[in-house]
Every structure is written in structure tokens, then in C-alpha cells.
N, C-alpha and C positions, 0 to 999 in steps of 0.2 A: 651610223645612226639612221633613225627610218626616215623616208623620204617622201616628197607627196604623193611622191610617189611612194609613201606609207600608205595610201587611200590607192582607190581604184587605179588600174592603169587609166589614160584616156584615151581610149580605143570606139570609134564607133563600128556601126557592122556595116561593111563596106557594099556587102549586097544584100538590102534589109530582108525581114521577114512578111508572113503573112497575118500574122496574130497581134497581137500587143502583148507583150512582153513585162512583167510587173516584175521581177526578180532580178536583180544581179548578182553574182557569188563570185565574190575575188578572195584571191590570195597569192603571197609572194616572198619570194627570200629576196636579200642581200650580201653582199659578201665584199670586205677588202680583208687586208693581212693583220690587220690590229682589228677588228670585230666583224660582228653578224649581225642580221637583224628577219627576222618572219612578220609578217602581218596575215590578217585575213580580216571579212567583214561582208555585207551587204547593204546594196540599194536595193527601196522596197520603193514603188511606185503604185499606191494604192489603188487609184481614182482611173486616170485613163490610160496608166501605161508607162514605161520608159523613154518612149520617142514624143510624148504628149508636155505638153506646157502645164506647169502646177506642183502641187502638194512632192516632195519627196522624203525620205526617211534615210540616216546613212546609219548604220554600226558597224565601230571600230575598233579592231583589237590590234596591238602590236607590244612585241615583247625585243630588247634591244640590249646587245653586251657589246663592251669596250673594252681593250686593254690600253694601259698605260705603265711603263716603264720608268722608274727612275734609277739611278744607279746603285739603290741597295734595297729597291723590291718592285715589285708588280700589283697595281693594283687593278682590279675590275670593277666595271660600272654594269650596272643592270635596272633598266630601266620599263617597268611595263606600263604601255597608256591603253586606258578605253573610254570610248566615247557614243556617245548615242545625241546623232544631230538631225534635227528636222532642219528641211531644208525648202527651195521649189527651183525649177527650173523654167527659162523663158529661152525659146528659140525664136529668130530673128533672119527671114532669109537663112543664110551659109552662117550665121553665128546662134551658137549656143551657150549660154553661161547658166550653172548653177552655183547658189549660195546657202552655206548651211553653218548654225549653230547651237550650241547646246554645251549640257553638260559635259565633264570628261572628269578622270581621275586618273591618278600615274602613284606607282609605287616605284619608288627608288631606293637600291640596295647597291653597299662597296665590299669588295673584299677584299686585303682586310676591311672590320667597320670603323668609320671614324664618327665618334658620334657628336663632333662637333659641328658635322653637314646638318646643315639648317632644312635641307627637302629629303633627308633620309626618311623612312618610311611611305605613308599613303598618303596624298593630298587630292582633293576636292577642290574643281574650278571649272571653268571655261574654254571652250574652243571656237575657231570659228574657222571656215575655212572657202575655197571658193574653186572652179574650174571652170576652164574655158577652153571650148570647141571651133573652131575658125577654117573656113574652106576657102581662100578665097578666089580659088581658082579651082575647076575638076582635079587637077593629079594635084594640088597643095593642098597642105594642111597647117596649122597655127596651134601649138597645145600650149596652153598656160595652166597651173595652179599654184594655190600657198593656201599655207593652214598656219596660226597662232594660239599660244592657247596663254592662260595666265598664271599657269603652275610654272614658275620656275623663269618668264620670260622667253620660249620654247617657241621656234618658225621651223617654217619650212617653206620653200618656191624652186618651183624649176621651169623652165619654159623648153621648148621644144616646136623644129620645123618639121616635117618630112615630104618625101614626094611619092605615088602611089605607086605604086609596078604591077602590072598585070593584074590588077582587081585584086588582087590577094592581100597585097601586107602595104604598109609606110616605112620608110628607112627616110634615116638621116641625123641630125645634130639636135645634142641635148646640152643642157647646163640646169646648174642646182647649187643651191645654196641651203643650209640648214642647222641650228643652234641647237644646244642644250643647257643645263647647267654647267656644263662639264667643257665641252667646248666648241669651235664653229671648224664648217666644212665646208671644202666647194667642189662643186665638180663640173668638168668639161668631157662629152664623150660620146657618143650614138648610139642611136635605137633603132630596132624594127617592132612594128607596132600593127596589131589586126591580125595576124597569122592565123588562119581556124584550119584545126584538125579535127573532122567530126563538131561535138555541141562547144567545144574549147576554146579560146580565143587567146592568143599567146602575145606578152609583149617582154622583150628584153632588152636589155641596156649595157654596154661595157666604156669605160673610158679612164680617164685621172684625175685623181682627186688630191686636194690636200687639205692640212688643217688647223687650225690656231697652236698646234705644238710643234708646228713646223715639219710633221711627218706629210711625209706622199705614200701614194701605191697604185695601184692596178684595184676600181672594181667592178663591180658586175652584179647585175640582177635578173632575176626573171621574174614575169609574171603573171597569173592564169586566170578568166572570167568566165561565166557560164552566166547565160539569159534566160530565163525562163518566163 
């Protein structure tokens, strides 16, 4: 299922620019052995910039499949959310937090259909969601997020440390938690976070996960931003 890291990775740019920067372009898989999931989306920072205090804008699109197994068939979840959040962001010294909400809507399809699921089809609600940026040292870093919305009773949180190596990227330990209608998941595993190739900015994740049907496995993500 997507994760809040459904939304932006939280990556700053470890060796700023010269400009101000109003654009962000993310997008991202994930992947374990019972499902997938893609997002993609944008932060728009209209007024002074990306790195500035104030007004910001998120759109959010992600589309999510599931299998589950009983012993006389398989069924699949699919689940797509989008969302469009105004939001603003305050930085503070070495901390930064933004908060953002708005509308959202998710379509939810099984196959087979069962049309006694109550959030089958498209619903119209709420999200809300928030991240957090924390230096408290030069090479440490502190990443938190979580997003809820009210279709369905639907979270998401994962926190995250790392430490920086050679001005290039952050590495270190992740965890996540995250709901659906369908069922909860956790995970414990590590990231490297910041990596630029050229205008790209890379962050990936692998570790284990398990989940309210009492399955585990091996997953893994990546994920790719561009500033402009």
C-alpha cells in the first residue's frame, strides 16, 4: 500500500541553489511480493520559493494493488487516491515543518467484485497530512511524516534518521506504519536519501514488512524529485 512516503520523498538539497526554486516533481514505485504501488505529484510554491516560509500547494496522485489469497481463490484490491492540498510551510533554525489539507478522492475496485464492500466505487473526502524536516546536528538528520484522510479511515506515518556522507546522500533507518480498508502494515528497514544525478534527486528504501493477515516479505522502493 502507498506510503508517505505516497507523497514527496523528504529530501532536502544538501548543497542549495542559486535561484528559488517553485516547482517540485516527484514520483515513485513500490514493491513487496503480494503488491505494487506508483505515485507521482507536485509541490508548487508560488509566492517566494520552495526554501521560503509560506503559501504552499501539493497534488497527489497514487494508484495501489493488493493480492490476497484464501484457499479457494485470490482476490485483488485496487485502490486509486487523488488529492489536491493547499498547504504552507514554517522553518525554524535546523527545523522545518509543513502542513497541508484539502480535498482527496479514491476509487476502489476488487476482483472478483463483491458488491457488498461498502467503499467500492469513487468517494469524496478529506486528507490531511504533514512533514518534518530536523538537522540537529551538520551530518544528522530527523524525517517524520503522516497523512490521514476520511474515506475509508485511511493513515499513513513513517519516521526516519540518517547520517550524511560525503555531501552527497543520507543513509540510515526507516519505519512505517500504514492502513486501509482492507488492512494495516508495518515496516522496519533503511534508506539513502538526496543522491543527485544531474537535475534528479533519488531516494530509496528496502527493509520488512508485515501485515494485519499475518503475511511478511522483503520491500523496497524508490523514489525520484526534480526542482525547478
Amino acid at each position: 500500500m502507498a506510503q508517505p512516503a505516497a507523497g514527496p520523498p523528504l529530501a532536502d538539497t544538501l548543497v542549495g541553489g542559486s535561484k528559488p526554486e517553485r516547482f517540485l516533481f516527484f514520483s515513485g514505485v513500490d514493491l513487496w511480493r503480494n503488491g505494487q504501488a506508483g505515485y507521482a505529484g507536485m509541490l508548487l510554491a508560488p509566492q517566494g520559493g520552495l526554501n521560503n516560509d509560506g503559501f504552499l500547494v501539493r497534488l497527489f496522485m497514487s494508484d495501489d494493488f493488493e493480492r490476497y489469497d484464501t484457499p479457494a481463490q485470490r482476490f485483488t484490491t485496487n485502490i486509486f487516491r487523488a488529492s489536491v492540498l493547499p498547504g504552507w510551510r514554517v522553518k525554524r533554525g535546523n527545523v522545518e515543518i509543513k502542513i497541508f489539507a484539502g480535498p482527496a478522492v479514491e476509487s476502489h475496485a476488487l476482483k472478483p467484485d463483491i458488491p457488498t464492500d461498502k467503499l467500492r466505487g469513487s468517494h469524496f473526502g478529506a486528507r490531511i497530512a504533514t512533514e518534518l524536516w530536523w538537522e540537529p546536528m551538520p551530518a544528522i538528520m530527523v524525517a517524520a511524516a503522516a497523512s490521514a484522510t476520511t474515506i475509508g479511515s485511511g493513515y499513513s506515518a513513517r519516521a526516519a534518521a540518517g547520517w550524511r556522507l560525503l555531501d552527497r546522500f543520507w543513509i540510515g533507518p526507516e519505519i512505517s506504519a500504514s492502513a486501509d480498508e482492507y488492512s494495516t502494515q508495518y515496516r522496519i528497514g533503511a534508506h539513502l536519501t538526496g543522491f543527485k544525478t544531474g537535475p534528479a534527486e533519488w531516494s530509496v528504501g528496502a527493509g520488512f514488512l508485515e501485515d494485519s493477515f499475518d503475511r511478511s516479505g522483503v520491500y523496497g522502493r524508490i523514489g525520484v524529485l526534480l526542482r525547478r
